[in-house]
C-alpha positions in Angstrom: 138.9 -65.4 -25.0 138.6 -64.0 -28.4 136.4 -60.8 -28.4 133.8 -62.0 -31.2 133.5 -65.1 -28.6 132.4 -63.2 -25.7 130.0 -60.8 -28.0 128.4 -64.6 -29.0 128.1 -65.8 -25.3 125.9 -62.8 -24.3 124.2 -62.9 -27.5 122.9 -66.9 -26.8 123.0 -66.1 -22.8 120.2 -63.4 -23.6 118.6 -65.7 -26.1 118.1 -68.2 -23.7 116.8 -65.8 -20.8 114.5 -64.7 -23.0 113.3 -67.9 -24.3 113.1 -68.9 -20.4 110.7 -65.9 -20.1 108.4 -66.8 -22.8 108.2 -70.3 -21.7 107.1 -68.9 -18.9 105.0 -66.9 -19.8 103.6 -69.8 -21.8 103.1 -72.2 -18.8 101.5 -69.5 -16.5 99.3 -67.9 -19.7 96.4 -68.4 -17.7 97.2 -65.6 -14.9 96.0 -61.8 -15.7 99.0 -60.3 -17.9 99.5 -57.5 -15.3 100.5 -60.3 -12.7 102.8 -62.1 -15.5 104.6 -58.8 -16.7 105.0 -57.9 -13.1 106.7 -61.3 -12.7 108.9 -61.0 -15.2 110.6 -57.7 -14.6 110.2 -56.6 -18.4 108.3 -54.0 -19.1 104.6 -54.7 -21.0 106.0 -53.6 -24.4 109.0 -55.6 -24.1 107.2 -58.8 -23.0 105.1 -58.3 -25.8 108.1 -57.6 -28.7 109.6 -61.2 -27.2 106.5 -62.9 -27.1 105.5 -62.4 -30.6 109.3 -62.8 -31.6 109.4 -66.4 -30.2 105.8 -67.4 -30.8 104.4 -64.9 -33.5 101.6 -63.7 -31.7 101.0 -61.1 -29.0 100.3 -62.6 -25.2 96.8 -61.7 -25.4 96.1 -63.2 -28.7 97.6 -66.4 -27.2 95.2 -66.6 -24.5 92.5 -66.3 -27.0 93.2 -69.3 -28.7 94.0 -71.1 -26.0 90.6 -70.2 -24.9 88.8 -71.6 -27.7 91.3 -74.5 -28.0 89.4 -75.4 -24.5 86.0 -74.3 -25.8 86.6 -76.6 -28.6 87.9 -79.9 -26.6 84.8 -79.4 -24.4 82.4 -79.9 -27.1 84.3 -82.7 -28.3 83.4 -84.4 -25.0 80.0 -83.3 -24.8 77.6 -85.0 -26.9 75.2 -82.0 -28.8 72.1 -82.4 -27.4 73.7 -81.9 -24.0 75.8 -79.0 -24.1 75.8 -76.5 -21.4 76.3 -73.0 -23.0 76.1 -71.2 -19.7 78.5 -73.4 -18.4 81.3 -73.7 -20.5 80.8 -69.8 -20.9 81.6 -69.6 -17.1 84.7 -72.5 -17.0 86.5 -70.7 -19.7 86.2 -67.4 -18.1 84.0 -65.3 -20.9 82.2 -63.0 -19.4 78.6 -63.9 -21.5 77.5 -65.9 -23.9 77.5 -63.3 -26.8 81.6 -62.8 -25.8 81.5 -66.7 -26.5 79.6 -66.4 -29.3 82.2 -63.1 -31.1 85.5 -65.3 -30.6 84.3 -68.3 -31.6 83.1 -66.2 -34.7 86.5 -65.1 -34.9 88.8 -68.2 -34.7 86.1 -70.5 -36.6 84.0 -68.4 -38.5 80.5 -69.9 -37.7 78.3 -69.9 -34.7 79.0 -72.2 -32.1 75.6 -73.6 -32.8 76.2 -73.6 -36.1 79.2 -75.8 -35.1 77.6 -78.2 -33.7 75.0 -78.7 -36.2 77.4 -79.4 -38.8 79.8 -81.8 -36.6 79.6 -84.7 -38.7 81.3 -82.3 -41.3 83.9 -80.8 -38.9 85.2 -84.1 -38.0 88.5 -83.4 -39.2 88.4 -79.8 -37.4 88.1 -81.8 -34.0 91.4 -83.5 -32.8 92.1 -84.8 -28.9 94.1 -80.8 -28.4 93.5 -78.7 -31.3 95.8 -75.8 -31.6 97.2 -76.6 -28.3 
């Protein structure tokens, strides 16, 4: 075996471990990050650096949107007049509705009220999984 040939066989072998890890990570996103790095064997700065190599954002920040990916997809199958705030704050694991309120702010830059008022206008913002 050529030398430039084995160099390229550890190169994709480590490629693919860590790709195996951030799929991982990806399936099980939903677990506390202390129990996933813990998992993994990497430490919390190097899960991090491969994370946001492979999908371009930190683990964290993931979470986030898959968060409000959820929020969203709820109040798609609610209809507006029957939307339980309290409820969706507690099945999507925010700890109040103002923390709610902040990152939908953040990923949609209105109220979630606000949101709702306007649906017949976000139509196009709603699809079956947004985002993921």
């Amino acid at each position: 075996m050529k030398i430039e040939q084995f160099f390229l066989n550890r190169i994709n072998g480590q490629l693919n471990l860590a790709a195996q890890v951030v799929g991982y990570v990806t399936n099980y996103i939903d677990h506390p990050l202390p129990v996933l790095i813990k998992k993994t064997g990497y430490s919390q700065k190097h899960l991090i650096q491969l994370f946001k190599k492979h999908i371009g954002v930190t683990p964290k920040y993931f979470q986030r949107i898959k968060r409000f990916n959820q929020v969203l997809n709820d109040l798609q199958t609610t209809a507006s007049d029957s939307i339980d705030w309290s409820g969706i704050v507690y099945k999507n694991g925010f700890y109040d509705q103002s923390h709610l309120i902040k990152e939908f702010k953040h990923f949609a830059n209105i109220q979630p009220q606000a949101f709702i008022d306007s649906a017949p206008t976000c139509t196009t913002f709603l699809h079956s999984k947004v985002l993921y």
